[in-house]
N, C-alpha and C positions, 0 to 999 in steps of 0.2 A: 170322137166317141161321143157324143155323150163319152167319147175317149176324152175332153179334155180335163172333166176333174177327177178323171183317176190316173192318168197321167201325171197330174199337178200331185197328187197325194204320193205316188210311187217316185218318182223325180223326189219330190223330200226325201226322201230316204236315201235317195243316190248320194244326193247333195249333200247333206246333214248326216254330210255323214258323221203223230203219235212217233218222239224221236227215237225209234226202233232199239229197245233197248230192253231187246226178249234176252239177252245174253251177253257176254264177251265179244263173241264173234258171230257173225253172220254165216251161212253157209257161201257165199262168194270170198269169205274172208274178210267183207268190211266190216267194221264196227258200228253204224250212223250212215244215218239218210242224207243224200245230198240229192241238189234241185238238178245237177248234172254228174252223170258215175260211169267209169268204163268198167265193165267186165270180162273183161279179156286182155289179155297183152299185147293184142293186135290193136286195141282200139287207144288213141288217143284225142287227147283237146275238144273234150266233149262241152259243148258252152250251149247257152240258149238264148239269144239277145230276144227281149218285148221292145216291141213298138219302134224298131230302126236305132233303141239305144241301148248302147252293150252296158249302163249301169242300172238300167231297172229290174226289177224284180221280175219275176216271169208269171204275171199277172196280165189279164186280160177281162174285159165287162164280154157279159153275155150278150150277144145279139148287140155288138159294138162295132168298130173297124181298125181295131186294135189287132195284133198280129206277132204271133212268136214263129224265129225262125232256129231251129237243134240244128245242130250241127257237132261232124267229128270226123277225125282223119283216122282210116284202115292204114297201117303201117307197112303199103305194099303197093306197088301200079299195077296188082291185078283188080281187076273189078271185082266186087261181090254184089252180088242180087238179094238184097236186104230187102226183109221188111219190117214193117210196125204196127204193132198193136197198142191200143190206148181202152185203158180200163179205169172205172169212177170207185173213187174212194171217199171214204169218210175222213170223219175230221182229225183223226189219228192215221192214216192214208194207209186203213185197210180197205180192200179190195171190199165195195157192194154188191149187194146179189141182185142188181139191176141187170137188165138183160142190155146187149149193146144198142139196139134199135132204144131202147128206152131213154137213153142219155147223147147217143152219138147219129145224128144224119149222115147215111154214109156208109162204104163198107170198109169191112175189117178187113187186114192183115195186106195192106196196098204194101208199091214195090217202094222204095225211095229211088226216083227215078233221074236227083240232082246229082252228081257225080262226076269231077275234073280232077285229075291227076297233077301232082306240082311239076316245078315246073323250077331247074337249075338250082336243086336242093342236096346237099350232102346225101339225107335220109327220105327216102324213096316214099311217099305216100299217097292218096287219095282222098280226096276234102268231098264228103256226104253232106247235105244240109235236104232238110224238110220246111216249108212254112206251113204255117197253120193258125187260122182254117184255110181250108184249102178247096178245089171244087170234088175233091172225094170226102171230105171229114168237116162236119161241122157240130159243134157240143149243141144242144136240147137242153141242158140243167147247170147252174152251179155248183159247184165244189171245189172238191180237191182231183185231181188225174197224174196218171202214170202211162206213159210211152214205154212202150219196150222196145228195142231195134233188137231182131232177129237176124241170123243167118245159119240157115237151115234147122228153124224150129229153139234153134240154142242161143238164149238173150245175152249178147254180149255190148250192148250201152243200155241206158235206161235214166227217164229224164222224170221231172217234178214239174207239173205247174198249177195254176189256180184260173178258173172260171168265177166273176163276181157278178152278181146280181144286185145290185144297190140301193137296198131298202130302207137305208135310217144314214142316220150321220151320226158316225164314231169320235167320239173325242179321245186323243190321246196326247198324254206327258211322260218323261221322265226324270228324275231326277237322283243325285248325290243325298238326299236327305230321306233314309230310308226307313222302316219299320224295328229294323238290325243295327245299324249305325247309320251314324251323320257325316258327311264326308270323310268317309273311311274307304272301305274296301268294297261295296257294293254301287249298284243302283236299282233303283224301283221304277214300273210300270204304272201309271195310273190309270184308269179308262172309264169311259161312262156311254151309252149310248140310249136313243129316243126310240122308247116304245110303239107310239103310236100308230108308224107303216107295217108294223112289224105282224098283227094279228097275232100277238103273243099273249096268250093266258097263265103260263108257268111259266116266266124266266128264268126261275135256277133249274128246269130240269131241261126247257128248250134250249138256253142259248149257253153254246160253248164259247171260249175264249181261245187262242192260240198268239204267242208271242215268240218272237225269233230275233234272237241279237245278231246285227250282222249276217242274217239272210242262215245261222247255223242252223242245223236240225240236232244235232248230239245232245245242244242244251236247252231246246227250247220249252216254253210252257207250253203242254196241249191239255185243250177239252177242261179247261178251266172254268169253274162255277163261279157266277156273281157272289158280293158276298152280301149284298144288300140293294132294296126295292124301293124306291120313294116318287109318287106317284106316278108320272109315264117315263120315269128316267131309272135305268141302270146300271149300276156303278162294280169296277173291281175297284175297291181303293183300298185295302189293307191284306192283298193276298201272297202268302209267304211265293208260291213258286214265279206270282211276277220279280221277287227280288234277285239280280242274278250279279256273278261276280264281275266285277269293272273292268277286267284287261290291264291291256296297256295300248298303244300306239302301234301301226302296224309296221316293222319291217319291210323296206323297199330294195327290190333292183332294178334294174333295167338293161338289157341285151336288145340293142335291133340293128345293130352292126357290129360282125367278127373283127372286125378290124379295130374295134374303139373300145375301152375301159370305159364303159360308163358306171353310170351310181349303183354303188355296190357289187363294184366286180373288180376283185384283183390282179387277173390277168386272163386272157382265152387264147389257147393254146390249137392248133390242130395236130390231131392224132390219128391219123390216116386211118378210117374214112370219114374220122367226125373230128367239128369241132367240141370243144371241152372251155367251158367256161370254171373259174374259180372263184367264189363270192370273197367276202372279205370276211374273216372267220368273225362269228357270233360271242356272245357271252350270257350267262344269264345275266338279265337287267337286276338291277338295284334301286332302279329310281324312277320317274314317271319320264316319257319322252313321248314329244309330238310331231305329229307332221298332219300335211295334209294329202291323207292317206284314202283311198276308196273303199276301207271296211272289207279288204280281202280280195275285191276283184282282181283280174288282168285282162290286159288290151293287150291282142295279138297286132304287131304290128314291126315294118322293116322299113331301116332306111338305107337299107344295101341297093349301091348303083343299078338304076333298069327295072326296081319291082317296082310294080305299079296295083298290083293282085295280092293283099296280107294273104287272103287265105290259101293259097297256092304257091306264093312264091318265098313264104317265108319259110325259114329254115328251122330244124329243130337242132337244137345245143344240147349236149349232156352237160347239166348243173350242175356244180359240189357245192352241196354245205355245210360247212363246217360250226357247231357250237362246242367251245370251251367251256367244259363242266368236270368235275368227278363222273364218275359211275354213281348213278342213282338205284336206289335197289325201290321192288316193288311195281313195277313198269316200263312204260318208254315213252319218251319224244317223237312225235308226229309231228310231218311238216301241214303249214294246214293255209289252203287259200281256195279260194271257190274257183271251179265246181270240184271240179275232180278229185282232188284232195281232202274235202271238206270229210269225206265217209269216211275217212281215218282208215283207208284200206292198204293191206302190208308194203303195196311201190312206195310207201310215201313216210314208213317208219323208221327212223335213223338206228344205226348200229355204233355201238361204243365200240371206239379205237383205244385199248389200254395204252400202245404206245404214244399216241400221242396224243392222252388226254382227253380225249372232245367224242361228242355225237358225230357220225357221217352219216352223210347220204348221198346218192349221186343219181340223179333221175334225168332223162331228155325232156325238154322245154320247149316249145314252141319258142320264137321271138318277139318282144314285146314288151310289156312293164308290168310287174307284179307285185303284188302288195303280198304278204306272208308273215307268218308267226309260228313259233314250235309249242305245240300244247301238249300238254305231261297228259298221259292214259295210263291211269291204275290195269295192271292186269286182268282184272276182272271187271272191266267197265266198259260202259258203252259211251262215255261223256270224256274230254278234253276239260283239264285243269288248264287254265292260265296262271295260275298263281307262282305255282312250284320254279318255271322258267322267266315268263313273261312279267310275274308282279299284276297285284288287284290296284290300280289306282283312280278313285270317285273320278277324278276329271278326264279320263277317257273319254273322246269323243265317239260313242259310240251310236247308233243307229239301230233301231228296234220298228220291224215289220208287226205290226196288230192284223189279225184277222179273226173277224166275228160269221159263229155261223149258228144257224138254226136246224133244227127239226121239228117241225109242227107234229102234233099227234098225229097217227097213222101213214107219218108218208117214212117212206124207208131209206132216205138218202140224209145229208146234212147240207143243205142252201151254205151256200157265201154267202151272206147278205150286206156286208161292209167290209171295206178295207183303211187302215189309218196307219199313220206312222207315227214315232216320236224320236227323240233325237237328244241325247247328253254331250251340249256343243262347249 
């Protein structure tokens, strides 16, 4: 690029290591935007790797050679004749009233024409993947964008990612020493950025802010205003919605062979025609716990004799998980790890077992290694509490995507114009 210092800035964020909240629930039933979401029951393992590596962000520079490859498996060896649409959005990623030629080189509504079937799997399916850009689709403009995968007019995936243009350099911090308390239960965002490429005459009404802990959308800051101007430099440095709650450490398993207990799995069982895996029952936490964790990702991946193909030959497992709690009144526990999960949509909300105690849930998984957490959802919310399950604790190693964008007077979209990361290591 000119890939390589956005690379080097999204890579941070691997390493070191508008949130749609018109309502409770969404008409698909999700609650929260995630950067990868299946809509349908037929679709699973919807992921989106940038640049050849499954931990960046799904970030790309304009007129770069940086590259994002969606993918997802149809839960069936029939074929389907997908296609996609991709539409430009704002800095809250509502849909612009740009026309497609205006933002997109290329035509609309291609087939996804990548598609192999697995291949010695329990659970029958077909691995879709698209790259992009591609020689039908290239972006015209920065921002924000949305993929839909169709089949037959009816969106049943739909993906997140960012176009950057990079016209200034972003500074970004964060840190346990916050506006609200000092290493207590929060952490703060700081950020400043250089005026001068920018052709910026109002920076509180041009430039928006966005910040994202751990790649979430349910909680993140959007369209945030500077709070103060001092000569070519722009600064948030005292704004309530970059303070967000600290976490904890993410919850780990790992399945890539039926045969083996690995980390965090109490036993896998076959139950003709699937296997069935059983995690090692949960608790809510009490105290702060680390690892080193990827901020929620998974890596699909098998070390069963013969695969040489993750995306085809690895198998899907039906998960239990089990958390030891009372019955909580006032909501429920969501399992939560990117992508799929991330939208807090009903596959992934646990149901209390009075007899025995605990949250359940039991969803098929790809195989692989998964980072995970259960986030408390008020009824009437569209945001994931960490606290109520998971515990607030300042020293979470948490990872925070910054994205700066613009709208100059009369143009009708919102520019990328920076991307930055920060990191509470």
């Amino acid at each position: 690029m000119k890939r390589t210092l956005l690379t080097a800035i999204l890579l941070s964020i691997a390493l070191f290591p508008k949130a749609d909240a018109a309502g409770p629930a969404e008409a698909d039933g999700t609650r929260a935007g995630s950067w990868a979401v299946s809509l349908s029951d037929h679709i699973m393992t919807p992921r989106i790797i940038a640049c050849d590596d499954w931990t960046l962000p799904p970030v790309i520079e304009l007129d770069g050679d940086g590259s994002l490859e969606f993918s997802f498996d149809g839960m069936s060896h029939d074929m389907h004749r997908y296609t996609y649409h991709i539409v430009h959005c704002d800095a809250c990623w509502n849909q612009t009233d740009l026309l497609y030629s205006e933002y997109m080189d290329g035509f609309d509504n291609e087939y996804i024409d990548s598609w192999e079937i697995s291949q010695n799997t329990t659970f029958e399916y077909t691995h879709y993947s698209l790259s992009f850009p591609n020689g039908m689709n290239r972006p015209k403009l920065s921002g924000n964008y949305m993929l839909s995968v169709l089949d037959d007019e009816i969106p049943v995936a739909q993906f997140r990612f960012c176009v950057v243009e990079p016209l200034t350099e972003l500074k970004a911090s964060a840190s346990s020493i916050t506006d609200i308390d000092t290493r207590g239960k929060h952490q703060q965002v700081v950020t400043s950025a250089d005026l001068e490429r920018l052709q910026c005459h109002n920076p509180k009404e041009e430039l928006k802010l966005t910040v994202m802990q751990n790649l979430r959308f349910d909680n993140a800051a959007s369209a945030v205003s500077p709070d103060f101007v001092t000569g070519s430099s722009v600064f948030w440095q005292h704004c309530e919605p970059l303070i967000f709650p600290a976490g904890n450490g993410f919850r780990r398993f790992e399945i890539t062979d039926v045969y083996t207990n690995m980390r965090g799995v109490e036993r896998i069982a076959f139950n003709n025609p699937h296997y069935h895996a059983y995690l090692t029952r949960d608790m809510i936490r009490r105290s702060f716990s680390h690892d080193d964790d990827h901020r929620g990702l998974f890596y699909v991946r098998s070390t069963a004799t013969g695969v040489s193909d993750f995306d085809t030959e690895s198998d899907y497992v039906i998960v239990h998980f089990t958390l030891d709690s009372p019955e909580l009144d006032g909501g429920a526990p969501y399992l939560f790890f990117q992508y799929d999960a991330a939208a807090l949509s009903p596959r992934y909300r646990m149901e209390y077992d009075a007899e025995g105690h605990s949250y359940t849930l039991s969803v098929p998984l790809k195989t692989g290694a998964y980072d995970y957490q259960y986030l408390w959802v008020p009824e009437t919310a569209a945001k994931g509490e960490t606290g109520r399950i998971e515990g607030d604790w300042y020293e979470t190693a948490n990872s925070y995507l910054v994205l700066l964008y613009q709208r100059r007077p009369g143009e009708r979209y919102d520019r990328l114009v920076s991307v930055s990361s920060a990191a509470v290591r």
